[in-house]
TORKOL-4160 file (C-alpha; in steps of 0.2 Angstrom, whole numbers, padded with zeros to 4 digits, m for minus):
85
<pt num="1" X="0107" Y="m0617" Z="0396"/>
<pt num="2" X="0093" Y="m0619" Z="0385"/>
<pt num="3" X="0092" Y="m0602" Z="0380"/>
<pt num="4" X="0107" Y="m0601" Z="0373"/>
<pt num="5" X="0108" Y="m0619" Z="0367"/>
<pt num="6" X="0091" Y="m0618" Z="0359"/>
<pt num="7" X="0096" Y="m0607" Z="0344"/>
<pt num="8" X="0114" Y="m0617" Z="0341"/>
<pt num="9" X="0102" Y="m0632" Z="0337"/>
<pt num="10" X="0088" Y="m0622" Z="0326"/>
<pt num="11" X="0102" Y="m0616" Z="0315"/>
<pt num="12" X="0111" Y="m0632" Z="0315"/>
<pt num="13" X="0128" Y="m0628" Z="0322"/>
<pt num="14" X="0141" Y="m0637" Z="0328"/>
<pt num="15" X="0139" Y="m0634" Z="0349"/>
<pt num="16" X="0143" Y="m0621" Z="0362"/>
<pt num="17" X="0155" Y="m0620" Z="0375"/>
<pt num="18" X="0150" Y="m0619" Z="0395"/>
<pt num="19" X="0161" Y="m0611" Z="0406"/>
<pt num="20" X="0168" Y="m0604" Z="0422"/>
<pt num="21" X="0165" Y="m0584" Z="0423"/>
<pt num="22" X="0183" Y="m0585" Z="0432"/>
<pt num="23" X="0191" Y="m0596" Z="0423"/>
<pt num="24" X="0206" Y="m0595" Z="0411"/>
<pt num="25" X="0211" Y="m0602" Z="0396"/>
<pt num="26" X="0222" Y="m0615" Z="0394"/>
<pt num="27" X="0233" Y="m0620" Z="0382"/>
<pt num="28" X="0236" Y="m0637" Z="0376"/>
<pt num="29" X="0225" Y="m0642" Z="0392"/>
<pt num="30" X="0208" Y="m0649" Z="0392"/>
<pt num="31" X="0199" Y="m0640" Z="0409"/>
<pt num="32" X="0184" Y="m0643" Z="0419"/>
<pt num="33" X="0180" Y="m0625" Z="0420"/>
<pt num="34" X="0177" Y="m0624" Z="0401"/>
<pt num="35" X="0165" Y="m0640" Z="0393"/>
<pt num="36" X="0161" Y="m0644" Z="0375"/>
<pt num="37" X="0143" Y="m0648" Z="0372"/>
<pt num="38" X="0142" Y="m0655" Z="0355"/>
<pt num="39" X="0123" Y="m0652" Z="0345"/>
<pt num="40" X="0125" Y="m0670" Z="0337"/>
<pt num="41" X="0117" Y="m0673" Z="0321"/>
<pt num="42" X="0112" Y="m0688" Z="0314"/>
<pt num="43" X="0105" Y="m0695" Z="0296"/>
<pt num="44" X="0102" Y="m0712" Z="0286"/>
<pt num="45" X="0116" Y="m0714" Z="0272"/>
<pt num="46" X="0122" Y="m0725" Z="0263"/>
<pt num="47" X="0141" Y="m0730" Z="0263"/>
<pt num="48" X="0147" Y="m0730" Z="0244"/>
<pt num="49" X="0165" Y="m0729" Z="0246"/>
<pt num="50" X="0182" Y="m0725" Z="0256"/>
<pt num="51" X="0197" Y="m0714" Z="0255"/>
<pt num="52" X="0210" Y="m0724" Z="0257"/>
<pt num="53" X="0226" Y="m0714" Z="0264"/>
<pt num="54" X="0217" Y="m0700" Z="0274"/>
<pt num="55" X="0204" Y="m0713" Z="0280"/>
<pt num="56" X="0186" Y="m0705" Z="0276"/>
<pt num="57" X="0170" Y="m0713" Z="0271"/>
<pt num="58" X="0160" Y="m0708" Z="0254"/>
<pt num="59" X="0142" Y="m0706" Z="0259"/>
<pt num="60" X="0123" Y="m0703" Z="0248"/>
<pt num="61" X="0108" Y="m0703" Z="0253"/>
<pt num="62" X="0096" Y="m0716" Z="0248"/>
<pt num="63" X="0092" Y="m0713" Z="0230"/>
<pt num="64" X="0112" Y="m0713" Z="0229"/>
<pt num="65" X="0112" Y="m0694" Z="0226"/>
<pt num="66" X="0133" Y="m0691" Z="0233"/>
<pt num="67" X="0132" Y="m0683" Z="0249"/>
<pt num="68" X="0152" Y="m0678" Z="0254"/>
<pt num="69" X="0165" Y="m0688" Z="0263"/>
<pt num="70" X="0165" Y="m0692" Z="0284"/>
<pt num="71" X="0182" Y="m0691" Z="0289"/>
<pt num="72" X="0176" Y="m0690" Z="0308"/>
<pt num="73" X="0170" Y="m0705" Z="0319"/>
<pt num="74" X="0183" Y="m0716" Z="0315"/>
<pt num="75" X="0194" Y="m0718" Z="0330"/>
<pt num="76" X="0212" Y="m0720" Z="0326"/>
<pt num="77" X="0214" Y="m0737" Z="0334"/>
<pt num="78" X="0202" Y="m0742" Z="0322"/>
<pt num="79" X="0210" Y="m0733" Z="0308"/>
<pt num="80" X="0223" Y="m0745" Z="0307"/>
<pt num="81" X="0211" Y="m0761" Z="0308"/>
<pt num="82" X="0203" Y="m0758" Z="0292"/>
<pt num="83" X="0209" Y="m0771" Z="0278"/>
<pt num="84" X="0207" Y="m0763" Z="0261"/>
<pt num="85" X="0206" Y="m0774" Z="0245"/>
């Protein structure tokens, strides 16, 4: 795998996807034959804010310089434990 998994993290993309040489596709279905391997990233930011409706975090880096918004890692259980003031 690393051949092909190698380049996905030197040009930091998202993941690649393993799977069967037989296998179909499925729709709506989550298979064995086809898995998802994720190239996680991670970085040191600073939460500055939030979205409030389409829940999302406002992020910078540490010199406060606005990075984007994560609207990903919050699970939706938790979504609805969040107490905004």
């Amino acid at each position: 795998m690393s051949a092909n998994y190698d380049p996905v993290c030197q040009q930091a993309l998202e993941g690649i996807v393993l799977k069967r040489k037989q296998s179909l596709y499925e729709i709506s279905k989550q298979s064995q034959s086809w898995i998802k391997v994720i190239n996680y990233q991670f970085a040191n930011v600073l939460v500055t804010g939030y979205c409030k409706y389409e829940l999302g975090w406002l992020l910078a880096d540490e010199s406060g310089r606005p990075l984007g918004i994560m609207e990903l890692g919050v699970l939706s259980e938790g979504k609805s434990k969040c107490i905004f003031k």
